[in-house]
N, C-alpha and C positions, 0 to 999 in steps of 0.2 A: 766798720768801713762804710763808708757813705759810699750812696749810691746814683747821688745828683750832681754832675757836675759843678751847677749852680751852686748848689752845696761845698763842694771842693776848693772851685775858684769863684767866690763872689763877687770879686771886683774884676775880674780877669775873664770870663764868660764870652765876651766878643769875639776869642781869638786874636787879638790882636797879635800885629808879627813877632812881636818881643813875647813872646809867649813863657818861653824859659826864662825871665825876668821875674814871674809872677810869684805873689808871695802864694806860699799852701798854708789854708786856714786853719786844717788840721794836724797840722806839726810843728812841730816847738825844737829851739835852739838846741837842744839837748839831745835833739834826734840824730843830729851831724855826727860823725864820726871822727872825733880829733886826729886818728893817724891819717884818715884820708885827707880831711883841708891843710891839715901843717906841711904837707910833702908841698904848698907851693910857695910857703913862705920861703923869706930870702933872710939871711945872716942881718942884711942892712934893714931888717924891717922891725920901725917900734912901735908898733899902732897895736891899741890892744887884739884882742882877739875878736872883738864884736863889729870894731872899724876896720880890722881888715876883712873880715867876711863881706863886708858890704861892697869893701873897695872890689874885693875877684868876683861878686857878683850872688855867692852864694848865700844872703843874707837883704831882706829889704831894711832899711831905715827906718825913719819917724814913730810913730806910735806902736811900740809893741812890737819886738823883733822877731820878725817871719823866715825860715826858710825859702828859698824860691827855689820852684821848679828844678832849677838847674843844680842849684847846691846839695837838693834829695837824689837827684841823677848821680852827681858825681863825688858826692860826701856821704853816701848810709851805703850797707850790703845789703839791702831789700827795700830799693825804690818801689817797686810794684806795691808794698802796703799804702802808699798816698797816691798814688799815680798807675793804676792798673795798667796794668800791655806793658811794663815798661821792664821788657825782657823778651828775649829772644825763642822761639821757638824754635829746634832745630829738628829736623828730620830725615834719615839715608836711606833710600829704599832700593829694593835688587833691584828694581828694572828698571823701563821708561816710562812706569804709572805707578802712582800712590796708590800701589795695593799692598805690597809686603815689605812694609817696614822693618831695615835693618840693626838701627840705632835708633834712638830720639830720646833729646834732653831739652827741659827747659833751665834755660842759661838768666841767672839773675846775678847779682852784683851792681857795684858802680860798672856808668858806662866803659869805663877802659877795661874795665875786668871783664865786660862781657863780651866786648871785640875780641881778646885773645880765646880768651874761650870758645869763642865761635870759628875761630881761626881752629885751635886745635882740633875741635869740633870735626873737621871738615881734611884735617890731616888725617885725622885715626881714618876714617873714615877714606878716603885716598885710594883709586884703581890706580896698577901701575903698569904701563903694557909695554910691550918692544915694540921699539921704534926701527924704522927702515933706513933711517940714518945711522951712521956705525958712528956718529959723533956720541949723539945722544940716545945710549941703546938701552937706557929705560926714559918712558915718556911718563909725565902724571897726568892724569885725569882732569887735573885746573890747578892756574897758577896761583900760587896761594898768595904772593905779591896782589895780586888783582883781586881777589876772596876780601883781603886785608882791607886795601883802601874800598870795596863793596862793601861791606859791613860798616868801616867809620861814615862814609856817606850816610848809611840808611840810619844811624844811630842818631848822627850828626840835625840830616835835615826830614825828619818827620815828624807830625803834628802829634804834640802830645798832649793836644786839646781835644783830639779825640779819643773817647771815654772809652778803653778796654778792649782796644786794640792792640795787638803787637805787632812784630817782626818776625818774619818768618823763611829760614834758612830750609830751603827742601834741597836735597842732592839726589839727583836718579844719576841711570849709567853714562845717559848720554849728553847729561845738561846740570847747571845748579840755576836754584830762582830764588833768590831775595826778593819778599817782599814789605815793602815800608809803608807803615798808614798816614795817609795826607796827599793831595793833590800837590805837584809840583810849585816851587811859591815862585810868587809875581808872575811875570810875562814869560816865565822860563816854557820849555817845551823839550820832551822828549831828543829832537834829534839839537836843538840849540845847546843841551847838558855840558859839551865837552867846550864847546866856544864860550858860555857867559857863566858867571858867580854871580851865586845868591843866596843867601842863608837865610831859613827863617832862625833857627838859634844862635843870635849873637853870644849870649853867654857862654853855650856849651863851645863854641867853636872857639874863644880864649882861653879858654881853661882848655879841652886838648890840646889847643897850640904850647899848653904849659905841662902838660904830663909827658912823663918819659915814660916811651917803648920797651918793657923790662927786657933786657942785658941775655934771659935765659931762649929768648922767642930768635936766636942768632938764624934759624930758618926761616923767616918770615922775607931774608934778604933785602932789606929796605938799606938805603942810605941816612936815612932821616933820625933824629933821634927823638924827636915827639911823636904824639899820634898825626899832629898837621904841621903845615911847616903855610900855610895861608897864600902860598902860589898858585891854588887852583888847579894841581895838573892831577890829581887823582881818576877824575875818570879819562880824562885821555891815558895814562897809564892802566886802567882797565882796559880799553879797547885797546891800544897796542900791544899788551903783554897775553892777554886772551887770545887774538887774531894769530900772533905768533904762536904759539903753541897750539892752538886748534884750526887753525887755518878756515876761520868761519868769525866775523864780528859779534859780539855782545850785542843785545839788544835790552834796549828799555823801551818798557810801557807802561799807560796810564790808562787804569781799570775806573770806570767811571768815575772819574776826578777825586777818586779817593783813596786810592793806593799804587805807587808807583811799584813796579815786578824788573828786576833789572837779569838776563838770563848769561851765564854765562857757557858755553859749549866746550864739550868733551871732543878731543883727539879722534878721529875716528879707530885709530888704534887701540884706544882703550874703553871707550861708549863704546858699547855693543851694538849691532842692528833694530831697530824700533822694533820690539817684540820680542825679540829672539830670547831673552831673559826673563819676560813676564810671565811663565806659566807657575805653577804653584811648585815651590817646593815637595822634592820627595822625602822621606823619610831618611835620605841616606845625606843629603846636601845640607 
């Protein structure tokens, strides 16, 4: 595995916004996954296989046909060998500090296999506490509708021009933090997320707009039957489905212009009090 970006993407090295456009110098046609690219073909389509690659984007043209960034994203089960970080960290700890880790996977696949994954991720994983409303007399600890569309965001719009970094799902009792690597693109900003659209991956964002949400994930609750449907309401549907159930807003932030952390907050029902859980396990717990 190469260790120079420069090396990786030689023509592609500026960042430019089409980033997931770019061909990988080190991967060859052969490395695509025929059951993953054929799921977007249509009955009416007769373009070989090499022209329709290029047409859904996962395939450059002209001399010597390249994978791009996006078709290794969303056409191989182990994007991270050409593309390092490009998988999910997850991690569940007992308390409100990253001291005693519960669970932790690292989550690889195509991007869609690795959003539900981090979804169930985050279900097994799930405090359930009594609520004070006799409507809803089990509460959950975060809405997994809003986990759902947090993960395709950070999936979606993170810089995958930066060299070996990932995504990174933490759950403590009283909060979850996604974190995605890349400064927010263009003129966007923190509190402007829920008013304006921007994407730096045009590719990956037509292609999920083309993948179907598997049939088994019927708790995930969604209406939608893609991963996107390209109206841009996803994170307002994070702040309103979060707010409602924890009665506290979602926040994002941006860590020195290079990784946005989106938090979503725990019911006080089911977070525990800051502290009250962090001492160390005893022998019997």
């Amino acid at each position: 595995m190469l260790d120079d970006p420069q090396e990786l993407y030689p023509a592609w090295s500026e960042r430019l916004i089409w980033f997931d456009a770019a061909p990988v110098a080190t991967a060859q046609l052969s490395d695509l996954d025929t059951v993953l690219w054929q799921r977007y073909r249509t009955p009416r389509s007769r373009d070989t296989d090499e022209s329709f690659l290029i047409k859904i984007g996962m395939v450059t043209g002209g001399e010597g046909l390249k994978p791009t960034v996006a078709g290794l994203l969303m056409a191989t089960r182990e994007p991270h060998r050409w593309l390092p970080g490009a998988f999910i960290q997850a991690v569940a700890y007992r308390g409100t500090e990253s001291t005693y880790p519960l669970d932790a996977r690292t989550i690889t696949g195509s991007l869609d296999e690795q959003i539900i994954e981090a979804c169930r991720f985050v279900r097994r994983n799930l405090r359930i506490g009594a609520s004070k409303d006799k409507r809803w007399p089990n509460l959950s600890q975060f809405d997994l509708s809003a986990v759902f569309e947090g993960v395709i965001n950070a999936v979606l719009h993170r810089d995958y021009s930066v060299y070996g970094s990932k995504i990174r799902l933490l759950m403590f009792s009283d909060r979850l933090e996604l974190y995605s690597p890349g400064a927010i693109v263009n003129t966007l900003t923190p509190d402007s997320l829920p008013y304006r659209q921007a994407t730096r991956n045009e590719t990956l964002a037509s292609l999920l707009a083309r993948t179907p949400i598997p049939a088994e994930t019927d708790w995930l609750k969604t209406d939608r039957q893609t991963f996107m449907d390209r109206r841009g309401e996803g994170v307002q549907l994070i702040l309103d489905r979060s707010q409602a159930l924890s009665g506290r807003l979602p926040e994002y932030r941006l860590f020195d212009e290079s990784e946005l952390c989106l938090t979503l907050f725990a019911p006080p029902e089911v977070g525990l009090p800051d502290g009250s859980n962090d001492e160390e396990p005893s022998a019997a717990s």
